[in-house]
N, CA and C atoms as an extended XYZ file, in Angstrom:
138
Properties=species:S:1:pos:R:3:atomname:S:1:resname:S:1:resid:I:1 pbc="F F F"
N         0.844       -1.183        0.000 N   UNK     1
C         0.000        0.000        0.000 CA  UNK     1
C         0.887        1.242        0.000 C   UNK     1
N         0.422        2.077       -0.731 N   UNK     2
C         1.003        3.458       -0.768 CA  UNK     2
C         0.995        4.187        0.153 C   UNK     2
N         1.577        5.325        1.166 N   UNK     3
C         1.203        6.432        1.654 CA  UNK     3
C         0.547        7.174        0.944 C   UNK     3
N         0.225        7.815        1.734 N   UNK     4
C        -0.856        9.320        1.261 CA  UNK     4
C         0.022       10.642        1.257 C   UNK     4
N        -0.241       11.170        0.607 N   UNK     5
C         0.627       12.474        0.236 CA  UNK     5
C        -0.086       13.620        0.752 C   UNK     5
N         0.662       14.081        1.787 N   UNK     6
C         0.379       15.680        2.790 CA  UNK     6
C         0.860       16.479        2.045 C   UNK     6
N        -0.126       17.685        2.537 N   UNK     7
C         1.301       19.273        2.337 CA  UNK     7
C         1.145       20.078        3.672 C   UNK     7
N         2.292       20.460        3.108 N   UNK     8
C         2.787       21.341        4.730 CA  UNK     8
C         2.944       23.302        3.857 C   UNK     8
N         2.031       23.910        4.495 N   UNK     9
C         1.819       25.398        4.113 CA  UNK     9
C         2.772       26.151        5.393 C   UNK     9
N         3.809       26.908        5.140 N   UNK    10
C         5.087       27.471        5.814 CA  UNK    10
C         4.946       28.751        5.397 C   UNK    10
N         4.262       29.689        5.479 N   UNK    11
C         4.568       30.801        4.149 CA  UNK    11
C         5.537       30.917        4.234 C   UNK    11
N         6.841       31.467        3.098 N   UNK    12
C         6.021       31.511        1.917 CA  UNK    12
C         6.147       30.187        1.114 C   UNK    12
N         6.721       29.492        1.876 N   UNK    13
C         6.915       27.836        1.112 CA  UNK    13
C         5.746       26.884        1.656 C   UNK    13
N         5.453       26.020        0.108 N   UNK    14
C         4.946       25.159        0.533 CA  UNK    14
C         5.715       23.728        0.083 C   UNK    14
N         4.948       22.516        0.898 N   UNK    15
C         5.871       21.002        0.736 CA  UNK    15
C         4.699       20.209        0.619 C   UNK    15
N         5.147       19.377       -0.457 N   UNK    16
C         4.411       18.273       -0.137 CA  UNK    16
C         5.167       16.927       -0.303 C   UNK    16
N         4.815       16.053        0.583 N   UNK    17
C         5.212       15.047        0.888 CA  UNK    17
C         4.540       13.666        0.759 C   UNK    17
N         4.987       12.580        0.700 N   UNK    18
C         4.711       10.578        1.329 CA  UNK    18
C         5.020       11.071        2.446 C   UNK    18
N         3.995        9.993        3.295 N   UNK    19
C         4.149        9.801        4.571 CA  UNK    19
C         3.802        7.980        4.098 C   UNK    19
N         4.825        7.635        4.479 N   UNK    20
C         4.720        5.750        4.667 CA  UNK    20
C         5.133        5.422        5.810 C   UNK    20
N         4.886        4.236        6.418 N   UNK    21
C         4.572        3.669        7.704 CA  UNK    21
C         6.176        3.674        7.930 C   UNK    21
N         7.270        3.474        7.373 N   UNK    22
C         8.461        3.954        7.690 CA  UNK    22
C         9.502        4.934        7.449 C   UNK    22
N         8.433        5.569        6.384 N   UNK    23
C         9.440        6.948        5.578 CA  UNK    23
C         8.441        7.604        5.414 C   UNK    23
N         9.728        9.000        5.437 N   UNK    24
C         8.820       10.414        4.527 CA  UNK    24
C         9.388       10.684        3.300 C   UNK    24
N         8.828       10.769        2.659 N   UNK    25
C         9.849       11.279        1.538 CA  UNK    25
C         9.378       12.598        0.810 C   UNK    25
N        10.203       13.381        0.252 N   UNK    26
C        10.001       14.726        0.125 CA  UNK    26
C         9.626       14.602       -1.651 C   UNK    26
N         8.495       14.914       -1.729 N   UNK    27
C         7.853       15.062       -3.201 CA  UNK    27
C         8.263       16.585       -3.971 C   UNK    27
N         7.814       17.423       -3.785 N   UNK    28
C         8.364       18.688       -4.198 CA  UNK    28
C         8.411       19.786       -3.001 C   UNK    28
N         8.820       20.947       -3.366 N   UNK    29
C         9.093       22.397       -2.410 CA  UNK    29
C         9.280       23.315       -3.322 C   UNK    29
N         8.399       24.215       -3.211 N   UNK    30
C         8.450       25.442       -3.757 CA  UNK    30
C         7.808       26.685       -3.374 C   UNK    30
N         8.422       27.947       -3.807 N   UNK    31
C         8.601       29.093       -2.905 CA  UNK    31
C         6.991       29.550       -3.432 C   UNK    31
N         5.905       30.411       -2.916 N   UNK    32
C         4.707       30.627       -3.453 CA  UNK    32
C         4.816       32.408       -2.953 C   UNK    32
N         4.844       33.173       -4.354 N   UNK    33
C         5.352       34.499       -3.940 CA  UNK    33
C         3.752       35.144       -3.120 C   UNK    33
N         2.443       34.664       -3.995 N   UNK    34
C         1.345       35.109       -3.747 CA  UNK    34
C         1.316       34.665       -2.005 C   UNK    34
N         0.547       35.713       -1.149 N   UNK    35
C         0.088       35.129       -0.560 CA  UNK    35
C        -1.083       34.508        0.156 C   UNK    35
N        -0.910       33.087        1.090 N   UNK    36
C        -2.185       32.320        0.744 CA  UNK    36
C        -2.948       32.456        2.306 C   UNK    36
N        -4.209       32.614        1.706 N   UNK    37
C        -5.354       32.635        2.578 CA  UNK    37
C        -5.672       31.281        3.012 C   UNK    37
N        -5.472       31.415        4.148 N   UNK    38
C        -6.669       29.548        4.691 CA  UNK    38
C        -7.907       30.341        5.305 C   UNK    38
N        -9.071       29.091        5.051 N   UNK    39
C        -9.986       29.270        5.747 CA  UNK    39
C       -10.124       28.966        7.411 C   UNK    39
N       -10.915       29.530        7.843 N   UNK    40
C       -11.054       28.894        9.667 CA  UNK    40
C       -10.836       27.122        9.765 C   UNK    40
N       -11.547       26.141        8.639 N   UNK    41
C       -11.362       25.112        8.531 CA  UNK    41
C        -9.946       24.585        8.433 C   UNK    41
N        -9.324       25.053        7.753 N   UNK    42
C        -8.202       24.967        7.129 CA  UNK    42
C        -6.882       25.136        7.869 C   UNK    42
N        -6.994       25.658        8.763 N   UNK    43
C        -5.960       26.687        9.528 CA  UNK    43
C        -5.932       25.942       11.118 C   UNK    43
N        -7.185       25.004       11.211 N   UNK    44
C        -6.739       24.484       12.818 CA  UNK    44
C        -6.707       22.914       12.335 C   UNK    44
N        -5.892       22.429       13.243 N   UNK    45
C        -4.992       21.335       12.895 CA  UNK    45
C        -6.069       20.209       13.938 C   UNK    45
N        -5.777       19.238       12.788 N   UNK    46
C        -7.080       17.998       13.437 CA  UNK    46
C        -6.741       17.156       13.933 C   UNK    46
């Protein structure tokens, strides 16, 4: 089975990643000049 692929929002970088039951592995990273709005949903951690 595959991991599922997260992202991690840092302004102004964002990451996204695998998360597997023994690794992370780093999918891409890149700088995002705009900046990003989260919603109330979005913004508290579950």
């Amino acid at each position: 089975m595959r991991g599922s692929l997260r992202e991690i929002i840092h302004s102004p970088f964002r990451i996204v990643y695998r998360h597997d039951p023994k690794t992370v592995r780093i999918v891409r990273i890149w700088r995002s000049e705009r900046q990003l709005r989260l919603t109330e949903h979005e913004d508290k951690p579950t």
